[in-house]
PDB file of N, CA, C and O in Angstrom:
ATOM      1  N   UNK A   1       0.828  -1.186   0.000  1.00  0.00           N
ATOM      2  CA  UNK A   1       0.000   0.000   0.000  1.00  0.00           C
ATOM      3  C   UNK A   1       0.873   1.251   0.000  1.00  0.00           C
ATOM      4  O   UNK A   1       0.587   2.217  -0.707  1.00  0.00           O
ATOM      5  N   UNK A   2       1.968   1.225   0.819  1.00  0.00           N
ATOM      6  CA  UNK A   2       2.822   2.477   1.061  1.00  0.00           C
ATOM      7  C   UNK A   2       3.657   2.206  -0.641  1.00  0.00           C
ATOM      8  O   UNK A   2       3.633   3.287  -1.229  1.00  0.00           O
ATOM      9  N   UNK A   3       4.089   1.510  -1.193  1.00  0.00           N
ATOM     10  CA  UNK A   3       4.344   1.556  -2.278  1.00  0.00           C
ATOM     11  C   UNK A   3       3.717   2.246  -3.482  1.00  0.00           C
ATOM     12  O   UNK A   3       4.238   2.976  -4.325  1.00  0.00           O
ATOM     13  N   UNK A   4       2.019   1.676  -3.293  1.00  0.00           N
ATOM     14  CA  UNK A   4       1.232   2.471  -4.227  1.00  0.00           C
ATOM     15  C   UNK A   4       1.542   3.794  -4.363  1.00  0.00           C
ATOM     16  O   UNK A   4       1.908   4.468  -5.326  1.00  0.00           O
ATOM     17  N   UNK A   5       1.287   4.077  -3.011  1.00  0.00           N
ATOM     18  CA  UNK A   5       1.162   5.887  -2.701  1.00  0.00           C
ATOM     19  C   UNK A   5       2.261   6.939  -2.955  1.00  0.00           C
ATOM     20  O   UNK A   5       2.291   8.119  -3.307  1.00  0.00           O
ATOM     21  N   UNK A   6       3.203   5.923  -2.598  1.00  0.00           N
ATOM     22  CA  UNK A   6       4.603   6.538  -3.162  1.00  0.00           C
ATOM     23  C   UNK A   6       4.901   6.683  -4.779  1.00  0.00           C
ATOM     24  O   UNK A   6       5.517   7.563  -5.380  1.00  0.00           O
ATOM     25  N   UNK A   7       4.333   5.668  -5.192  1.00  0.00           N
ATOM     26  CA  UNK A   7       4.274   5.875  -6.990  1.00  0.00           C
ATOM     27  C   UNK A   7       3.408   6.703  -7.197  1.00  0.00           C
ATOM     28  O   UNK A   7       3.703   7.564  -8.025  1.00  0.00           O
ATOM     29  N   UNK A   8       1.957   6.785  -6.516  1.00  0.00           N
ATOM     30  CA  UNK A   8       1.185   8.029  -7.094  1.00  0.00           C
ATOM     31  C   UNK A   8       1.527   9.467  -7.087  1.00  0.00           C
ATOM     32  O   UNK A   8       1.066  10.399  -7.746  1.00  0.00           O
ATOM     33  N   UNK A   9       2.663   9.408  -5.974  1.00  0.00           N
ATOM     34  CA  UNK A   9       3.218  10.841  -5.363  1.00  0.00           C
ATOM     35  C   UNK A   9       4.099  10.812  -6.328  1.00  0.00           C
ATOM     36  O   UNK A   9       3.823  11.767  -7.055  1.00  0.00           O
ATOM     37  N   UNK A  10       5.143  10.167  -6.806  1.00  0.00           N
ATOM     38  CA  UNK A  10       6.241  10.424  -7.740  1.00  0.00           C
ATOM     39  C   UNK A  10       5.628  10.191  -8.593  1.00  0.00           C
ATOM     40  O   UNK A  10       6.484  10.339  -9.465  1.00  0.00           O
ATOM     41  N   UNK A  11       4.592   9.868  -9.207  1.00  0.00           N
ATOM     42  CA  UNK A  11       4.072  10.270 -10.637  1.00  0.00           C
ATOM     43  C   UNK A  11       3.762  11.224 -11.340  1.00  0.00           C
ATOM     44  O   UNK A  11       3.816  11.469 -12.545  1.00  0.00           O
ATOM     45  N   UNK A  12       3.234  12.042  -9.937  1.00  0.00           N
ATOM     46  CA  UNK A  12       2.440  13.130  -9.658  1.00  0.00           C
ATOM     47  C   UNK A  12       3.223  14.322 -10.154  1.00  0.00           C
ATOM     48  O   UNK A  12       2.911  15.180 -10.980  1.00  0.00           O
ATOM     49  N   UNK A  13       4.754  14.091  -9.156  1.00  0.00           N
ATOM     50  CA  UNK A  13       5.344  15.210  -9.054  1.00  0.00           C
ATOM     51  C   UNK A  13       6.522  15.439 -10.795  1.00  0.00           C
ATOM     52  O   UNK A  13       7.219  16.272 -11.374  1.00  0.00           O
ATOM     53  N   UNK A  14       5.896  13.664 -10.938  1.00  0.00           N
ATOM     54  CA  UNK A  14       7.307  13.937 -11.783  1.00  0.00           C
ATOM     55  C   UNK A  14       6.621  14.621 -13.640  1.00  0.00           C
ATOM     56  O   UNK A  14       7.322  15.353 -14.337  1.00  0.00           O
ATOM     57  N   UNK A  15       5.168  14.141 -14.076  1.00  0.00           N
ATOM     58  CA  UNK A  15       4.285  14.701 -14.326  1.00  0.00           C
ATOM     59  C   UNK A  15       4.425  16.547 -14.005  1.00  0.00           C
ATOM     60  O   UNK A  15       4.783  17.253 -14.948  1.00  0.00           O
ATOM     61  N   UNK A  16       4.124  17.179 -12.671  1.00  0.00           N
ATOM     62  CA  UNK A  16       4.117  18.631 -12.961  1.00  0.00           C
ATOM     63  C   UNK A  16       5.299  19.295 -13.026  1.00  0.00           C
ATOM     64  O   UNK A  16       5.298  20.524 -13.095  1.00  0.00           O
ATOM     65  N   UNK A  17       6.821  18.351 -13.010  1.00  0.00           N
ATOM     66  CA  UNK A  17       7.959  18.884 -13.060  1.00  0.00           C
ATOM     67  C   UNK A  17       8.383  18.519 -15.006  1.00  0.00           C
ATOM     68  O   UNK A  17       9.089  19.246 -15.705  1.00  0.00           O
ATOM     69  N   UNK A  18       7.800  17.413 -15.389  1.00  0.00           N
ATOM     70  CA  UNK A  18       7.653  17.722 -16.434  1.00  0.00           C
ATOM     71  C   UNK A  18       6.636  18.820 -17.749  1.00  0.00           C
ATOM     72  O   UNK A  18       6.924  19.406 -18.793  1.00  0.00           O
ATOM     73  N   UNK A  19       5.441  18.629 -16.955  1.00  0.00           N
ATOM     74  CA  UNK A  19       4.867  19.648 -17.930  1.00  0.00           C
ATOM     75  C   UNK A  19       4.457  20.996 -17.245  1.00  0.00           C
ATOM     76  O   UNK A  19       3.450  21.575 -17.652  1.00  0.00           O
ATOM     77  N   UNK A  20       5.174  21.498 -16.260  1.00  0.00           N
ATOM     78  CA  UNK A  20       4.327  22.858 -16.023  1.00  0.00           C
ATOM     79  C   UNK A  20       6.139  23.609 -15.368  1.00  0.00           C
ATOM     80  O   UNK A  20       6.622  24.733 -15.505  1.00  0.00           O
ATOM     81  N   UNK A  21       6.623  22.472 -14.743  1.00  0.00           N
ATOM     82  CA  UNK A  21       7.244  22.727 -13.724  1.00  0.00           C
ATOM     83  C   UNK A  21       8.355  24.023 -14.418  1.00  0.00           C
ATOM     84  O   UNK A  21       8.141  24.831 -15.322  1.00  0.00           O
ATOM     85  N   UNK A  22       9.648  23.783 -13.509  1.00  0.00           N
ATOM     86  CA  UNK A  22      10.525  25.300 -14.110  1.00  0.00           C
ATOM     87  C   UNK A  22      10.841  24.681 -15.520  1.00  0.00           C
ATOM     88  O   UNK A  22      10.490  23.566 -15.907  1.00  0.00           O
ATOM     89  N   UNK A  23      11.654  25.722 -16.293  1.00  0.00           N
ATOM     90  CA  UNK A  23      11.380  25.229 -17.625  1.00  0.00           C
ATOM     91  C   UNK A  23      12.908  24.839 -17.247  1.00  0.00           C
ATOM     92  O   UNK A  23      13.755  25.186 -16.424  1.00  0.00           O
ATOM     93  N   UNK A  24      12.805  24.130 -18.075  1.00  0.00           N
ATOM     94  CA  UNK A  24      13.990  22.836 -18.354  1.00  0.00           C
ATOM     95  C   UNK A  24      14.860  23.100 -19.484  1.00  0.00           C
ATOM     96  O   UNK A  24      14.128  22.734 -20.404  1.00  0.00           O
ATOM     97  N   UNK A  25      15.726  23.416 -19.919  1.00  0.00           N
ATOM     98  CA  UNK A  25      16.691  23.778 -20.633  1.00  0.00           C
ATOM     99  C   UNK A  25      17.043  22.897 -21.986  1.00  0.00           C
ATOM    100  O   UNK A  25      16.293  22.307 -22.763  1.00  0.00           O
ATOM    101  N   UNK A  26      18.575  23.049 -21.958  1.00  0.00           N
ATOM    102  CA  UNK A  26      19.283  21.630 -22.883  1.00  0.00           C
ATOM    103  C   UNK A  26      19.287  20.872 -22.151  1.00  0.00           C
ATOM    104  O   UNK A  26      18.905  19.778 -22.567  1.00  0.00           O
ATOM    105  N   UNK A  27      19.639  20.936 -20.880  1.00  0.00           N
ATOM    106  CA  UNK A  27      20.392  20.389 -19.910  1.00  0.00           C
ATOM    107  C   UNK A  27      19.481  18.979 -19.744  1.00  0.00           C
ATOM    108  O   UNK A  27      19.740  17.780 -19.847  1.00  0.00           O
ATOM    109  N   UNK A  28      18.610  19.549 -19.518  1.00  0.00           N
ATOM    110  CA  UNK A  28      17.321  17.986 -19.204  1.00  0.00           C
ATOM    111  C   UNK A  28      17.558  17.030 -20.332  1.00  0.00           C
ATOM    112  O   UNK A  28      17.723  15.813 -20.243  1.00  0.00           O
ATOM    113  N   UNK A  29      17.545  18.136 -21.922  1.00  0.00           N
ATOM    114  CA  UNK A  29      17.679  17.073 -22.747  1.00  0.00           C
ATOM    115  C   UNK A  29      18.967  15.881 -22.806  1.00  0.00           C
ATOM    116  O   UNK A  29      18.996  14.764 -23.323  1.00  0.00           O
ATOM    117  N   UNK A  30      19.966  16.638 -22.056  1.00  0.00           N
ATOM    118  CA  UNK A  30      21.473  15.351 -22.107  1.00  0.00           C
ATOM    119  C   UNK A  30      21.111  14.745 -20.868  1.00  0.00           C
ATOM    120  O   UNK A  30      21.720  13.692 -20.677  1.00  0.00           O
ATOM    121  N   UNK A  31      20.246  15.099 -19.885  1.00  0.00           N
ATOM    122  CA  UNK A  31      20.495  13.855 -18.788  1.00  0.00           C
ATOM    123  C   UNK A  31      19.397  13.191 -19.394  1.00  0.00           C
ATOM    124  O   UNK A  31      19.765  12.023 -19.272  1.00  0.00           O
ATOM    125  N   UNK A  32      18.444  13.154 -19.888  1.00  0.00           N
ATOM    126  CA  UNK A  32      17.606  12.276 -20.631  1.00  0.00           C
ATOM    127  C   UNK A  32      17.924  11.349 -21.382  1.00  0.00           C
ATOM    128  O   UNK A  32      17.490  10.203 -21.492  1.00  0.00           O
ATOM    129  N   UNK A  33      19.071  12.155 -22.135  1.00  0.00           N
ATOM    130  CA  UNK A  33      20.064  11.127 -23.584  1.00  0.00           C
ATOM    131  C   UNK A  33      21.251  10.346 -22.376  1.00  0.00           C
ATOM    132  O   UNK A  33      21.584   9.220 -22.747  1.00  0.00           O
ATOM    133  N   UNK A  34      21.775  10.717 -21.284  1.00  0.00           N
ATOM    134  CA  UNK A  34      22.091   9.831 -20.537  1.00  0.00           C
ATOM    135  C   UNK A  34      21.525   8.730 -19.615  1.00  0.00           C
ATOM    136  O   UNK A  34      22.072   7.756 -19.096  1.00  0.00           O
ATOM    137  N   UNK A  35      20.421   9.129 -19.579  1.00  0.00           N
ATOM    138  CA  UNK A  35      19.817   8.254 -19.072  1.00  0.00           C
ATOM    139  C   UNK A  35      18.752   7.297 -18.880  1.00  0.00           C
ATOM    140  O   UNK A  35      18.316   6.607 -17.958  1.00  0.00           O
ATOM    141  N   UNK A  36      18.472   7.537 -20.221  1.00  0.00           N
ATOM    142  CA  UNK A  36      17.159   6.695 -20.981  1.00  0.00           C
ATOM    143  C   UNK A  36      18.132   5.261 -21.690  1.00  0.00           C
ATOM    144  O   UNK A  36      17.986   4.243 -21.013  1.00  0.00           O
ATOM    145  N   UNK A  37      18.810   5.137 -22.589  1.00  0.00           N
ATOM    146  CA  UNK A  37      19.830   4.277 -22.398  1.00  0.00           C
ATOM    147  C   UNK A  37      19.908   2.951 -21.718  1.00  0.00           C
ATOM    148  O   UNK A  37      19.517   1.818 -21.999  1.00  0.00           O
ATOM    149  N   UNK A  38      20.611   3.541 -20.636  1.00  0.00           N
ATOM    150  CA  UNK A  38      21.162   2.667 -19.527  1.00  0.00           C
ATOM    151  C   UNK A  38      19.868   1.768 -18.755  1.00  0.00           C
ATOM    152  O   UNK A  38      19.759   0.585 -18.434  1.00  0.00           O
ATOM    153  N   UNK A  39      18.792   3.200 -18.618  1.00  0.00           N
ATOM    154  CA  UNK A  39      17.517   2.201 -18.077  1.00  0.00           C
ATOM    155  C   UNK A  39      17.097   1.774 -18.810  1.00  0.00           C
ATOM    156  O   UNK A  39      16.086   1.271 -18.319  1.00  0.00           O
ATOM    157  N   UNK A  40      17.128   1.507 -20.035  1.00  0.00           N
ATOM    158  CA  UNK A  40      16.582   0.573 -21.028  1.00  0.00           C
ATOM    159  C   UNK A  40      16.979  -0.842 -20.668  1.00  0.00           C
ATOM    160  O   UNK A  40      16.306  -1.849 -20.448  1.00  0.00           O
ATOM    161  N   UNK A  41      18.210  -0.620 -20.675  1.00  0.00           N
ATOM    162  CA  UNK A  41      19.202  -1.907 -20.618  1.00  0.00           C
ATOM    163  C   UNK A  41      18.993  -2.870 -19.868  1.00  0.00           C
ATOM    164  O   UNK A  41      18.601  -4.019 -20.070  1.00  0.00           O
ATOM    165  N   UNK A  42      19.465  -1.971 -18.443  1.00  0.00           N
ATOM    166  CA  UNK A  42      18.957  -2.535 -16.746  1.00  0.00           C
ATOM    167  C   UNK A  42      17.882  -2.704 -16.960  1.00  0.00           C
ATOM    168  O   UNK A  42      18.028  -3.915 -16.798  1.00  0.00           O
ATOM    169  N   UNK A  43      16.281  -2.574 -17.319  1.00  0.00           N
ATOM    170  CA  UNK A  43      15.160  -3.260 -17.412  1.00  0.00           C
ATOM    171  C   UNK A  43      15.073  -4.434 -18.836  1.00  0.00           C
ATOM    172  O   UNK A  43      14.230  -5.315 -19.002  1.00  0.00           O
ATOM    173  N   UNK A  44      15.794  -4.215 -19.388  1.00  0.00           N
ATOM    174  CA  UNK A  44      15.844  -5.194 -19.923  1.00  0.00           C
ATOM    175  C   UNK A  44      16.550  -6.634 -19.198  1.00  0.00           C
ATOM    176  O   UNK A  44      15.738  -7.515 -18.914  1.00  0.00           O
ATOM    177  N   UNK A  45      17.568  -6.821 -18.984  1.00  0.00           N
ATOM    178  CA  UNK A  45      18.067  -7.239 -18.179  1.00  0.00           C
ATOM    179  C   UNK A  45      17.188  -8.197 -17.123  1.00  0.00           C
ATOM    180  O   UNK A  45      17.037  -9.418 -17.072  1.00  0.00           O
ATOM    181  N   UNK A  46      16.724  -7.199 -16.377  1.00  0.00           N
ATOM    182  CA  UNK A  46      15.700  -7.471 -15.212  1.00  0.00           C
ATOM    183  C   UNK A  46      14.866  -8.500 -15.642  1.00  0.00           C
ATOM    184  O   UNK A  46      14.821  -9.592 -15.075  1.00  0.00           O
ATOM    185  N   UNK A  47      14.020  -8.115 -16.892  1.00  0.00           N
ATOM    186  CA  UNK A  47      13.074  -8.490 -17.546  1.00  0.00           C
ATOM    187  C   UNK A  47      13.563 -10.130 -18.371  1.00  0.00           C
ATOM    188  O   UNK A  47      12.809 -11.093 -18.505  1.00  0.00           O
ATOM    189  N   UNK A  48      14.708 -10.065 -18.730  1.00  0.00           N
ATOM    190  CA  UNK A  48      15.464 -11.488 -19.540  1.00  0.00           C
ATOM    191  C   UNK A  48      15.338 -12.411 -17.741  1.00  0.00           C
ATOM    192  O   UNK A  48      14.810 -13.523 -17.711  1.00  0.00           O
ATOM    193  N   UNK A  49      15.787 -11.875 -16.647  1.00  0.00           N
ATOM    194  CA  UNK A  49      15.986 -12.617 -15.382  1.00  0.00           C
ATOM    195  C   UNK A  49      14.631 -13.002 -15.036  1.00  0.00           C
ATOM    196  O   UNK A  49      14.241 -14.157 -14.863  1.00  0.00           O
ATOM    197  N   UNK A  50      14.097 -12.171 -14.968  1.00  0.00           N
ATOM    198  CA  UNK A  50      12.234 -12.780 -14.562  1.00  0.00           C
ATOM    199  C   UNK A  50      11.803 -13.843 -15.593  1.00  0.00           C
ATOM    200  O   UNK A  50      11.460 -14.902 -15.068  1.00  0.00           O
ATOM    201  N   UNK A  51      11.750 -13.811 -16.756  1.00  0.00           N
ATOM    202  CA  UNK A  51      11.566 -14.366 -17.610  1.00  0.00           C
ATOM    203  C   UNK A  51      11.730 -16.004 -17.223  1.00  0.00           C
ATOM    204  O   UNK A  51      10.956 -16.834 -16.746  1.00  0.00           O
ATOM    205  N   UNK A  52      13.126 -16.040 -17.671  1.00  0.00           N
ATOM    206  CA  UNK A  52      14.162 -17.478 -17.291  1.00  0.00           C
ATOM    207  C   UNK A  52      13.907 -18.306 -15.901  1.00  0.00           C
ATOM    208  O   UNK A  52      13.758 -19.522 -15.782  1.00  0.00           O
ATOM    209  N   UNK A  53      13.897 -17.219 -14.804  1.00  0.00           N
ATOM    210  CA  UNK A  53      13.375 -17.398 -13.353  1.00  0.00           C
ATOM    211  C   UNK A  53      12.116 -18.273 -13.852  1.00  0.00           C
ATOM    212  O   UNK A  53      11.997 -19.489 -13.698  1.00  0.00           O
ATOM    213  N   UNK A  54      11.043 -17.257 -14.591  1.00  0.00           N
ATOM    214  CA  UNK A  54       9.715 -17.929 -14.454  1.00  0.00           C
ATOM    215  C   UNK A  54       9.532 -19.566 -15.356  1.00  0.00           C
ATOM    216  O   UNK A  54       8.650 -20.392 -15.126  1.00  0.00           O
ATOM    217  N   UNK A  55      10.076 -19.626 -15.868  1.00  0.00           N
ATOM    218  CA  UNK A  55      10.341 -20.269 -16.624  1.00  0.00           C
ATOM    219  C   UNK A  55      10.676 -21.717 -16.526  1.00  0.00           C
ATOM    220  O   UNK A  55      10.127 -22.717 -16.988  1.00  0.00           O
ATOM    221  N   UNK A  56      11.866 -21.521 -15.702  1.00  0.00           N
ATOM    222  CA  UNK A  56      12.900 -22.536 -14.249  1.00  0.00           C
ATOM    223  C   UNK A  56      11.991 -22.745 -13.561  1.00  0.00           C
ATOM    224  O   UNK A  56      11.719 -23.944 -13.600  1.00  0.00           O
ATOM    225  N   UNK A  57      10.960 -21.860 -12.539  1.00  0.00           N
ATOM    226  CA  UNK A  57       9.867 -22.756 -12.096  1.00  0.00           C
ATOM    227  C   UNK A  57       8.599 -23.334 -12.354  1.00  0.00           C
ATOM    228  O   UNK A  57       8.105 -24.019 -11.459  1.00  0.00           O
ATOM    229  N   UNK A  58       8.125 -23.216 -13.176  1.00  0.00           N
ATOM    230  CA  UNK A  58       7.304 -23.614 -14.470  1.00  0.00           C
ATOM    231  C   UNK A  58       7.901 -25.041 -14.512  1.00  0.00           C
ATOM    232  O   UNK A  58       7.334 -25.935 -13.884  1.00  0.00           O
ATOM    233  N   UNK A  59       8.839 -25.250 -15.110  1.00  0.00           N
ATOM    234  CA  UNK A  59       9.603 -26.508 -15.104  1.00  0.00           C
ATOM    235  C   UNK A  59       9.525 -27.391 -14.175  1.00  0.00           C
ATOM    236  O   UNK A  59       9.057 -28.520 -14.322  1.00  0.00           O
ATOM    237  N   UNK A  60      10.042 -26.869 -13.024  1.00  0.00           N
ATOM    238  CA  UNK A  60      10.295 -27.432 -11.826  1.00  0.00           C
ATOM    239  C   UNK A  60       9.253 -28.138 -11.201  1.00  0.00           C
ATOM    240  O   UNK A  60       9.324 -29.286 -10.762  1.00  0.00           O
ATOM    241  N   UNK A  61       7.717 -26.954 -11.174  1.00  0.00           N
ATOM    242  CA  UNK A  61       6.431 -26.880 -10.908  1.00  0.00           C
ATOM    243  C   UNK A  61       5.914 -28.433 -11.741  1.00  0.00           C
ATOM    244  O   UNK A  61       5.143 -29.160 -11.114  1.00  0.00           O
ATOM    245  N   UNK A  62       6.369 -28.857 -13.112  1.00  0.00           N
ATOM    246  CA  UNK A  62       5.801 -29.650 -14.074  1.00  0.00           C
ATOM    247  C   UNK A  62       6.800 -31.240 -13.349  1.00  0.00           C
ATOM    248  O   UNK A  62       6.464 -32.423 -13.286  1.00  0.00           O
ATOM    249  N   UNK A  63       7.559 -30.815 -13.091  1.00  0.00           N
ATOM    250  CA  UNK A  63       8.738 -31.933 -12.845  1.00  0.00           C
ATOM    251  C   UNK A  63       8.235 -32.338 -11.827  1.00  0.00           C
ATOM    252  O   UNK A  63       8.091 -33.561 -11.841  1.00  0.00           O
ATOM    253  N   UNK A  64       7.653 -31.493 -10.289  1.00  0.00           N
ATOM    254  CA  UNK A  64       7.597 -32.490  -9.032  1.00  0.00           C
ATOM    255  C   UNK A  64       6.108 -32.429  -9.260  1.00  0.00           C
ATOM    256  O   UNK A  64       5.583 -33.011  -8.311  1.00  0.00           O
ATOM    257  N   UNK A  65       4.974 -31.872 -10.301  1.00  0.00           N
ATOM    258  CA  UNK A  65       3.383 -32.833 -10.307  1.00  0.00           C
ATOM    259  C   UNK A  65       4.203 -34.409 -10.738  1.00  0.00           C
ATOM    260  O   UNK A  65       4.229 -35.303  -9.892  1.00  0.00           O
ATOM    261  N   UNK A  66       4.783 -34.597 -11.988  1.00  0.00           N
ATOM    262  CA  UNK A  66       5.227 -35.632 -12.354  1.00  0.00           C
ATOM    263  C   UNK A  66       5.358 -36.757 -11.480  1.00  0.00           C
ATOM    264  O   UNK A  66       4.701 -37.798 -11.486  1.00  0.00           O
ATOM    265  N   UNK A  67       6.432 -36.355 -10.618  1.00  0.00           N
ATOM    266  CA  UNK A  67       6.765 -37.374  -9.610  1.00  0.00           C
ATOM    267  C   UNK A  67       6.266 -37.883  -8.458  1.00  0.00           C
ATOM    268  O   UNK A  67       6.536 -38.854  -7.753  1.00  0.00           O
ATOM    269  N   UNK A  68       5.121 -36.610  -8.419  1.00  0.00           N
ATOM    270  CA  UNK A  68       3.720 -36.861  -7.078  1.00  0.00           C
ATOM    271  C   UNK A  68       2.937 -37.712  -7.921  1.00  0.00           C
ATOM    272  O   UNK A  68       2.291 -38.441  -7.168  1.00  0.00           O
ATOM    273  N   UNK A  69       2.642 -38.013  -9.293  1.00  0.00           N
ATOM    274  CA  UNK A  69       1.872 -39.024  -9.765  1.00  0.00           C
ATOM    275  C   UNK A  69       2.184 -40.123  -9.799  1.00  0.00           C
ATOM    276  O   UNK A  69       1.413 -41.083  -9.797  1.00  0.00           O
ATOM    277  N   UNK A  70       3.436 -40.154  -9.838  1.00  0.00           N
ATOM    278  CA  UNK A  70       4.548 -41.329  -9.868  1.00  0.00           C
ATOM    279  C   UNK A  70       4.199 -42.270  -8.239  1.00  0.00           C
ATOM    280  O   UNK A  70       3.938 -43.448  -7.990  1.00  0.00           O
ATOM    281  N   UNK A  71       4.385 -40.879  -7.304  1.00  0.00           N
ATOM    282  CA  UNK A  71       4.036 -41.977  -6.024  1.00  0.00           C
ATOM    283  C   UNK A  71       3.212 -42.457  -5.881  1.00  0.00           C
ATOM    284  O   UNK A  71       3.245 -43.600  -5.423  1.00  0.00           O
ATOM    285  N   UNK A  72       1.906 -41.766  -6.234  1.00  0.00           N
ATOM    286  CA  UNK A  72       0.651 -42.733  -5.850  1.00  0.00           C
ATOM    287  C   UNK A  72       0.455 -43.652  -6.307  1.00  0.00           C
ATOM    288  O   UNK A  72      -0.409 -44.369  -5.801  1.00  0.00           O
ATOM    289  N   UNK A  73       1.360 -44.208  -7.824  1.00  0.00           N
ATOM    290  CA  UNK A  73       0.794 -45.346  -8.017  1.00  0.00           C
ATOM    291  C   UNK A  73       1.542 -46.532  -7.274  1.00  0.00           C
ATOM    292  O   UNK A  73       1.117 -47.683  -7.365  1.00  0.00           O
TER     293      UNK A  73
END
């Protein structure tokens, strides 16, 4: 819950610092070009690990129904 609220607040703020807030220069535009990039990457990344993770237990999940059918007989 405190998570939610915290994203609604930094959505919020980051929203009126983008469209109203002080005006923003070049400057925004190179930390943007620095840093759109990199978080691409790192969520990509993230996203290849969840994936594989989910994936591995999916497997795993299929492997020990298998062997619980196996015992009962």
């Amino acid at each position: 819950m405190v998570a939610l609220i915290l994203g609604i607040i930094a959505a919020l703020v980051g929203i009126f610092l983008f469209a109203g807030g002080p005006t923003w220069g070049p400057e925004f535009l190179v930390v943007l070009k620095g840093f759109i990039p990199p978080a691409l990457i790192l969520g990509g990344i993230v996203a290849i690990v969840a994936g594989v993770s989910s994936i591995k237990d999916k497997i795993a999940e299929k492997k020990a129904a298998k062997e619980k059918k196996e015992e009962k007989k």
